[in-house]
N, C-alpha and C positions, 0 to 999 in steps of 0.2 A: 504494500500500500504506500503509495508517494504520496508525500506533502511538501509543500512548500511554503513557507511562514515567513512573512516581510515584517518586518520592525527598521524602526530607526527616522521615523515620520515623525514631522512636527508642524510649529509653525514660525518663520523666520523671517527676518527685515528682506527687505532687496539688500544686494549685494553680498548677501550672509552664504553659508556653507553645509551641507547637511551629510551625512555618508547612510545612506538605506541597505539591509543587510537581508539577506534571503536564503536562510536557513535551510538545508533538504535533510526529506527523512526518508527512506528508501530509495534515494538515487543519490548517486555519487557525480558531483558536479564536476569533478576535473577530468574525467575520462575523455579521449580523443576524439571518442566517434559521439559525443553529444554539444547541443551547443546552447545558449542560455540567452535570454534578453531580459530587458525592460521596459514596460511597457507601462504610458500613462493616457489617463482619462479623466479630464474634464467635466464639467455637470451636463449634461446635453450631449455632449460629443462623442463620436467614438472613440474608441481606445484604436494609440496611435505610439510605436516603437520608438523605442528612446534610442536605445543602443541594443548590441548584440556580439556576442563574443563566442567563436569556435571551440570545436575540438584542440586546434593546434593556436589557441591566444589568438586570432584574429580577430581585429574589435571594427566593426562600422558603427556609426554615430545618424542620428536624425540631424539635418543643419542645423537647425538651432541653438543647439546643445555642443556640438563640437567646439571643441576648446574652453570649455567648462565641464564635464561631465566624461567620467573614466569609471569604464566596468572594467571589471579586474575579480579572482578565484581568489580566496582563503582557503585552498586546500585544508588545511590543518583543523579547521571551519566546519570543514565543507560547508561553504556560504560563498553565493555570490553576492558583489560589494556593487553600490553603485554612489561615485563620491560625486558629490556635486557640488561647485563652486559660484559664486557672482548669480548666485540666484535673481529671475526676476518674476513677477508675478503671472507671467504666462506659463510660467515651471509648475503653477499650484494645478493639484488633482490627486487622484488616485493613482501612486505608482505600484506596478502587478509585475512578479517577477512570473518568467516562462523558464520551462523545459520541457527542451525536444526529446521524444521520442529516439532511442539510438538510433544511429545508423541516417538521419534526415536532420535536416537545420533550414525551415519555414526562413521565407524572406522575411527582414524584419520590418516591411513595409506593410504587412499582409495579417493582420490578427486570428482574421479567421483560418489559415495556417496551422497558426500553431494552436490554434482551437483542436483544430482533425488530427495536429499530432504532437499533443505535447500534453503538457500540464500548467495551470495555474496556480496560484498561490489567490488568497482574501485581499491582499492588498494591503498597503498603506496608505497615509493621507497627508499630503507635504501642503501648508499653506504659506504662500510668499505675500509679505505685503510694503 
């Protein structure tokens, strides 16, 4: 049975710093052939990928985020991290950490993806203001 449990939400100034944390319990988040994202949603909106990092550490970013926002494994964790810096209020929502299904790694453009093959986590709730 997989779970995935996000912690590390809050609510912070603009420009401020946050690091959201995403715990796994029956999947081991650093193995080669799985790949992991981030994924945030707005009140209304859909849920729209933050970041995403491979099997072998390869991290694509959503524009807006780049150069503020780095996923990265805590093996030792096993937890994927997601640090977020220069926060602004467009940053605030629900962020959902995913994982894939072995063996597949959903574009992180694409939610419903990783919907068909992955897992979710409850989410967190980051408020910037």
């Amino acid at each position: 049975h997989v779970q995935l449990v996000e912690s590390g939400g809050g609510s912070v100034q603009a420009g401020g710093s946050l690091t959201l944390s995403c715990t796994a319990y029956g999947y081991t988040v650093n193995e080669p052939t799985k790949c992991m994202a981030w994924f945030r949603q707005a009140p209304g909106e859909e849920r729209k990928g933050v970041a995403k990092i491979d099997g072998s550490d390869s991290t694509i970013y959503e524009n807006s985020v780049k150069g503020r926002f780095t996923i990265s494994r805590d093996n030792a964790r096993n937890t994927l991290l997601l640090h977020m810096t220069d926060l602004k209020p467009g940053d605030s929502g629900t962020y959902y950490c995913a994982g894939a299904y072995e063996w597949t790694c959903p574009q992180l453009k694409s939610a419903s993806q990783w919907s068909q093959s992955g897992y979710w986590g409850r989410g967190t709730q980051v408020t910037v203001s």
